[in-house]
C-alpha positions as CSV (number, residue, x, y, z in Angstrom):
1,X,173.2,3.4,53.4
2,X,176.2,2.2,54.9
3,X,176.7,-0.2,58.0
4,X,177.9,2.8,59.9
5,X,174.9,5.3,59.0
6,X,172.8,2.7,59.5
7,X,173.7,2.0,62.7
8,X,173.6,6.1,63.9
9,X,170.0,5.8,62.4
10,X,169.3,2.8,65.0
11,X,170.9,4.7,68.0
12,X,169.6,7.8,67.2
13,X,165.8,5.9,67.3
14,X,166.8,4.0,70.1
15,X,167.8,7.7,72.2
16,X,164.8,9.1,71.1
17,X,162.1,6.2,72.0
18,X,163.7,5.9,75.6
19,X,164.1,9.4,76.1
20,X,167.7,8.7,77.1
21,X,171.3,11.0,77.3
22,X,173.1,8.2,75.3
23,X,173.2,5.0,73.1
24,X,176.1,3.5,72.6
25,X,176.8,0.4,70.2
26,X,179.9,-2.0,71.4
27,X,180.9,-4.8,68.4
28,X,183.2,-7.2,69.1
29,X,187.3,-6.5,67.8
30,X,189.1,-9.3,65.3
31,X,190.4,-11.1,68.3
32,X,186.5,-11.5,69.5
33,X,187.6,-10.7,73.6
34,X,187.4,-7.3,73.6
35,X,184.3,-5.1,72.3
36,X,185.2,-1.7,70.6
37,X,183.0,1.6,70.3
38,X,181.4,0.7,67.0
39,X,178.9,3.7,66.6
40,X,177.2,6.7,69.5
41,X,174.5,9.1,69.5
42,X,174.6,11.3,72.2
43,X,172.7,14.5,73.2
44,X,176.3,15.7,74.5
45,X,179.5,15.5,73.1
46,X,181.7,13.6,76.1
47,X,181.6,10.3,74.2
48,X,185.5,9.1,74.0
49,X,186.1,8.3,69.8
50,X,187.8,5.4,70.1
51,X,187.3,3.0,73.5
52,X,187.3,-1.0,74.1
53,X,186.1,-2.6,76.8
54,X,187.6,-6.4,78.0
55,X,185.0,-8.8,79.2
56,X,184.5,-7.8,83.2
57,X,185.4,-4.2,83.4
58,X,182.8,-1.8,84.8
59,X,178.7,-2.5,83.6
60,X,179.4,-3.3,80.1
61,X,182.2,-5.5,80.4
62,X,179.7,-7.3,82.6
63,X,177.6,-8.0,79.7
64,X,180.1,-8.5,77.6
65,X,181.1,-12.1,80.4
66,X,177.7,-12.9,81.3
67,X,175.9,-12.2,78.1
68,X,173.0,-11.6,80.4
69,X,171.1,-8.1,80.6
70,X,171.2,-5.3,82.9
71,X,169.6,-2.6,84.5
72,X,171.2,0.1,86.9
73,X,168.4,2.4,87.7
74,X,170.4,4.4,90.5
75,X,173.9,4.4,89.0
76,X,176.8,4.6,91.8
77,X,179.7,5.7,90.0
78,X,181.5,4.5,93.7
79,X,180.6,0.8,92.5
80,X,181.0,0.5,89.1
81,X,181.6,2.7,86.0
82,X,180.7,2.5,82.1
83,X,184.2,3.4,80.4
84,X,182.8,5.6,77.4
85,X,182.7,9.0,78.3
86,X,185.7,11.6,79.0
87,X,186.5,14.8,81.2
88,X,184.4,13.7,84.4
89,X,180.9,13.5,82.2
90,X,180.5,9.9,83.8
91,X,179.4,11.5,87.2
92,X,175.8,12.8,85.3
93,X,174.8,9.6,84.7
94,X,172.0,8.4,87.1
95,X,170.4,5.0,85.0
96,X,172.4,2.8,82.8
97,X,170.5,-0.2,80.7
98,X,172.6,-2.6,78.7
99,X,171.5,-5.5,76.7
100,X,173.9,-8.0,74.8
101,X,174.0,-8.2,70.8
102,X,172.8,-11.6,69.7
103,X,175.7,-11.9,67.6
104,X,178.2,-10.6,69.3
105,X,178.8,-6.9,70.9
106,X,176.6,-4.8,73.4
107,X,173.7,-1.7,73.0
108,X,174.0,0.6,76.3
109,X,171.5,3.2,77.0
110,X,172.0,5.5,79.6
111,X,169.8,8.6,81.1
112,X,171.0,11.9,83.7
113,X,167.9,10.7,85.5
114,X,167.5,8.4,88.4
115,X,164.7,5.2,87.5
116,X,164.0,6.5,83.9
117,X,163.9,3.1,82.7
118,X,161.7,-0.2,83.4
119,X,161.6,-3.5,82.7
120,X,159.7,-2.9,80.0
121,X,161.6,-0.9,78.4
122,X,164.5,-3.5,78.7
123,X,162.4,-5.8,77.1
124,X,162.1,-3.5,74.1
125,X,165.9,-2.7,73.8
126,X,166.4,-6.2,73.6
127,X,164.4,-6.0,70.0
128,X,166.6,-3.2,69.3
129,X,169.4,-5.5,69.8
130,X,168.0,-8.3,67.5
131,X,167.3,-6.2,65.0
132,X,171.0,-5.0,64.9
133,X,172.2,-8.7,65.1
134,X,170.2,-8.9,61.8
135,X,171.8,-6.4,60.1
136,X,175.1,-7.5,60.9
137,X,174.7,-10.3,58.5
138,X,171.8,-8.2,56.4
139,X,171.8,-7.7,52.6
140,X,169.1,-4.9,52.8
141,X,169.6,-2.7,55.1
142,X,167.3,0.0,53.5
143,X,164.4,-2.5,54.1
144,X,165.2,-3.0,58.0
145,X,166.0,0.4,58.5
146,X,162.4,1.1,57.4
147,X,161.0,-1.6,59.8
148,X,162.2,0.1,62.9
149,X,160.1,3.0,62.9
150,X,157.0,0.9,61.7
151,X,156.9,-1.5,64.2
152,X,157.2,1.3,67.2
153,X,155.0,3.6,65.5
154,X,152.3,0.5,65.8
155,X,153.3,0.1,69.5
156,X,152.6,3.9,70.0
157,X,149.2,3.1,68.1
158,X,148.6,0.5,70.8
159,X,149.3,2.2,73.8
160,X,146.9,4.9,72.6
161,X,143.9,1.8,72.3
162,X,144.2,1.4,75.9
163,X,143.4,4.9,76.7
164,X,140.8,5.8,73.7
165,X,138.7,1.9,74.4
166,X,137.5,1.5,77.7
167,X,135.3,-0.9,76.8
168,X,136.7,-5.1,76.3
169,X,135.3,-5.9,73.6
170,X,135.5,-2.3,71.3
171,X,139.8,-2.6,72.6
172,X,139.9,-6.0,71.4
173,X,138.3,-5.5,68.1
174,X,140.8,-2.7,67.0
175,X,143.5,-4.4,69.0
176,X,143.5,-7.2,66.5
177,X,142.9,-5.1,63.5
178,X,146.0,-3.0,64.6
179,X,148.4,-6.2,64.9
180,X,147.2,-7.9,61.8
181,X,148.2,-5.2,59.3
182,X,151.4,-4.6,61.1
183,X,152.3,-7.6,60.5
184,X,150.7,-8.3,57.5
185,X,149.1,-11.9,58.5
186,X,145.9,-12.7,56.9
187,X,144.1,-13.3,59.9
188,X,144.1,-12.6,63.9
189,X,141.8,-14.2,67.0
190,X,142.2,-13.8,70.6
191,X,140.9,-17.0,72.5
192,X,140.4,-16.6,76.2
193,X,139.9,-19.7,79.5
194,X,136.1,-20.6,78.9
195,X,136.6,-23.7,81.7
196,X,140.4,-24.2,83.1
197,X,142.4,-27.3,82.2
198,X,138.8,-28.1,79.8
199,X,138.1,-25.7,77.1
200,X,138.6,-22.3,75.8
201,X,136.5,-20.0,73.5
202,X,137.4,-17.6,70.7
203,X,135.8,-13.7,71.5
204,X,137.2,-11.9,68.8
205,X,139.1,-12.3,65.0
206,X,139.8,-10.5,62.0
207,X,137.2,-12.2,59.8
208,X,134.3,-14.4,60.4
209,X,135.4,-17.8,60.5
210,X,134.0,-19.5,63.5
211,X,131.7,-16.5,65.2
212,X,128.5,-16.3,63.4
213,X,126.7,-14.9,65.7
214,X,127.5,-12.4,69.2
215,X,128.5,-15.7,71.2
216,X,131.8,-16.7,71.4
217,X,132.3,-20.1,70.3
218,X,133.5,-22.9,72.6
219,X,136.5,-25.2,72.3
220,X,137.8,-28.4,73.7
221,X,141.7,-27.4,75.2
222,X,142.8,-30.2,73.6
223,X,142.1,-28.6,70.4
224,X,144.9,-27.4,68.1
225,X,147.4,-25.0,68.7
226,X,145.7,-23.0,70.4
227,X,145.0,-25.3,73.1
228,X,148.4,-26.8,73.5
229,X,149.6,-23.2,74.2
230,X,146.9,-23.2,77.0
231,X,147.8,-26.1,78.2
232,X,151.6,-25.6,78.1
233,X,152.1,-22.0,78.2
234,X,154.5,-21.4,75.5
235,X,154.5,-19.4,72.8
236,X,154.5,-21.3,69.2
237,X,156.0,-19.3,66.0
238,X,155.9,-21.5,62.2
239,X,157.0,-19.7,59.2
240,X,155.4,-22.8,57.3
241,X,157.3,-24.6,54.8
242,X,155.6,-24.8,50.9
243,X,153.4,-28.1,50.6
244,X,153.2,-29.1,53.8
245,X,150.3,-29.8,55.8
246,X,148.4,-26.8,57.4
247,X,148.4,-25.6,60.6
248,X,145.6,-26.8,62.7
249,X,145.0,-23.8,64.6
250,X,141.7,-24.8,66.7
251,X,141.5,-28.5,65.9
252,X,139.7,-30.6,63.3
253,X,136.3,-28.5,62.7
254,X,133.6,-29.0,60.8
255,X,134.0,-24.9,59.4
256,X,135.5,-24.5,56.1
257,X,138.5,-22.8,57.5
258,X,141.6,-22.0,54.9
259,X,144.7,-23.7,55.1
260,X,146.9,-21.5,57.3
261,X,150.7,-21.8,56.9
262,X,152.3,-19.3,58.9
263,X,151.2,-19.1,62.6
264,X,151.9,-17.5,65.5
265,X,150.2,-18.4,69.1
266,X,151.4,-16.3,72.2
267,X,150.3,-16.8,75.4
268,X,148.9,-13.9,77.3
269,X,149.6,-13.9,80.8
270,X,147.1,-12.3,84.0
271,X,148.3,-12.8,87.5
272,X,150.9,-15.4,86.2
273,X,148.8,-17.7,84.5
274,X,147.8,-18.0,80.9
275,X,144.2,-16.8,80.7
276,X,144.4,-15.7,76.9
277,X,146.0,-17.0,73.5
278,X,146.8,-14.2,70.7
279,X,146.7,-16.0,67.6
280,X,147.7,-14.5,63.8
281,X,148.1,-16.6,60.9
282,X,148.5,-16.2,57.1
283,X,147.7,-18.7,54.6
284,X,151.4,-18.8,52.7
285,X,154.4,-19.9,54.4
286,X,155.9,-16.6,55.7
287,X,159.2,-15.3,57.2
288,X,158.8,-14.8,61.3
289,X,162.2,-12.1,61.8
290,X,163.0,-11.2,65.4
291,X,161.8,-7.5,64.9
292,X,158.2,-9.1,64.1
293,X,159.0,-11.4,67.3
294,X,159.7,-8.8,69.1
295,X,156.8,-6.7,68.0
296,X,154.1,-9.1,68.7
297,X,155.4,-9.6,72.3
298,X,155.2,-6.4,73.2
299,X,152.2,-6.0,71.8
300,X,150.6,-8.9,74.2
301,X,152.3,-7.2,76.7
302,X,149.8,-4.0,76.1
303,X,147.3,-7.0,75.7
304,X,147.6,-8.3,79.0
305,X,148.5,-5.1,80.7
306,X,144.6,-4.3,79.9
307,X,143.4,-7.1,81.1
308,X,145.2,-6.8,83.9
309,X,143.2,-3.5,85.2
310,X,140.2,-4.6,83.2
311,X,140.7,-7.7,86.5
312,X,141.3,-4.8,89.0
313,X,138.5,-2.7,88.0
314,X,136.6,-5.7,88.6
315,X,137.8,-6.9,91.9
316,X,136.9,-3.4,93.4
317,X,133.7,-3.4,92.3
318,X,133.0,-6.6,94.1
319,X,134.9,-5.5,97.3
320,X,133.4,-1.8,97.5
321,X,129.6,-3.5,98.5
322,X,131.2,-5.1,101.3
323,X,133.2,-2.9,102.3
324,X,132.7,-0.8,105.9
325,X,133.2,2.7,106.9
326,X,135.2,3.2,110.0
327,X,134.7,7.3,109.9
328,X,133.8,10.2,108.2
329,X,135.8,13.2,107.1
330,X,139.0,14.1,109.3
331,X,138.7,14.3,113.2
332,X,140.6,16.4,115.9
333,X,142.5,14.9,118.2
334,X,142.2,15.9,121.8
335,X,145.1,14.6,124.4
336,X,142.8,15.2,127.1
337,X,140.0,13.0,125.9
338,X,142.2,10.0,124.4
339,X,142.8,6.9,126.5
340,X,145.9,6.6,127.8
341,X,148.7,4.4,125.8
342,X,149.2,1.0,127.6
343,X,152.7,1.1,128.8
344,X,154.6,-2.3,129.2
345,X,156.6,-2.3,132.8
């Protein structure tokens, strides 16, 4: 597959996952100022063959400056403009997404509908854009190209667990079971605030290692990983390097737990505050790209989207008790009968 076919592939994904009009791939030239067209897939055929873009002019010149991302989700052409399309086909577009290349260059998305895109969904063209950084400098590109359609496809898979699992603890279950063989870790455990700032406990995981029983088990926070995540609300990734220690992933127990390598720790966020820790680890060092990255963090995004209404659902079930009824059913209003508005001299 060459670089150029294998880049279509990637737009032509990209277009179809968002749902979009356009995806159009920007590379930097030999001087490294400007950024040229390097590949397109468009549902129309308005896409100028050969265009570059200096750093500054119109939307994706301002990516190319800043190397920030940016979403336009009412597009004024009367503002700004894109500077890839020809004979007046710029004046359709109503939402315009752009995310800088890692290494260089810029992957635009754009859409003939106003608000088709999210922050969410910026989030995920930004794995697009890692992955493509990848293959810039990527031996096998058959392998990646492959990878693409797996991760999303598993992302899909997620989505549908928060619609098919109402239930916390039957979600959870398959949740984890979905994210470890995507990955391919040995092992996955979601570990939830048992006290704030004192402990946390472990409700689910892959395979019985500390749950014996239907009660979750309690930890100290300042317990391994795990708790420093807690405590510090980062993310930790480690690939794990052969012969060196293991990871400590809850802290010096007395359980005959293997000797992870490979871990990764994300923080799952309710409300703004770290109320959950997805953990996966495997017990050989393993390679942590930035499509898996990627993958995981959207998938604790779905995580903590659920709990998120799961806290909602909750919240009005408390409130509805105590809640008062003003009035029943609609009521007429008569002028006559109504109290005259106060009326300030």
């Amino acid at each position: 597959m060459t670089a150029y076919s294998f880049e279509k592939h990637v737009l032509s994904i990209v277009c179809s996952v968002f749902d979009a009009y356009s995806v159009v791939l920007f590379l930097p030239d030999e001087e490294g100022e400007a950024c040229h067209l390097a590949s397109a897939y468009s549902l129309g055929d308005k896409i100028l063959p050969t265009v570059s873009i200096l750093p500054g002019k119109g939307l994706v010149g301002w990516i190319i400056r800043n190397r920030q991302p940016l979403l336009v989700a009412n597009f004024d052409q009367r503002q700004s403009s894109l500077g890839y399309y020809a004979d007046g086909e710029e004046a359709n577009i109503k939402a315009f997404m752009g995310c800088p290349i890692p290494l260089g260059g810029v992957i635009c998305v754009d859409s003939k509908r106003q608000y088709s895109f999210s922050d969410k969904d910026h989030k995920v063209l930004q794995m697009f854009a890692e992955l493509i950084a990848r293959q810039q400098g990527a031996t096998g590109r058959q392998e990646l190209a492959g990878e693409i359609p797996h991760y999303f496809a598993e992302l899909g898979v997620i989505q549908e667990l928060r619609f098919r699992y109402k239930r916390w603890n039957v979600f959870l279950q398959n949740y984890l079971r979905v994210m470890v063989e995507a990955t391919g870790f040995d092992y996955g455990a979601f570990a939830s605030v048992d006290q704030p700032g004192e402990s946390y406990c472990i409700e689910a995981e892959t395979a019985r290692l500390l749950l014996t029983g239907e009660e979750p088990r309690i930890l100290p926070m300042s317990n391994g990983i795990t708790g420093w995540v807690f405590r510090n609300e980062q993310q930790v990734v480690a690939e794990g390097v052969e012969g060196s220690p293991a990871s400590v992933l809850f802290g010096k127990l007395p359980d005959d737990l293997p000797d992870f390598q490979a871990v990764v720790c994300m923080p799952v966020k309710v409300n703004r505050s770290t109320r959950g820790v997805l953990c996966l680890a495997h017990t050989n060092p393993r390679q942590i790209d930035e499509s898996m990255r990627s993958f995981i963090e959207q998938g604790v995004d779905h995580l903590a989207l659920f709990l998120e209404n799961l806290y909602l659902k909750m919240r009005l079930r408390s409130m509805l008790p105590k809640a008062q009824v003003h009035g029943e059913g609609a009521q007429i209003y008569d002028p006559d009968s109504a109290p005259m508005p106060h009326v300030k001299e």
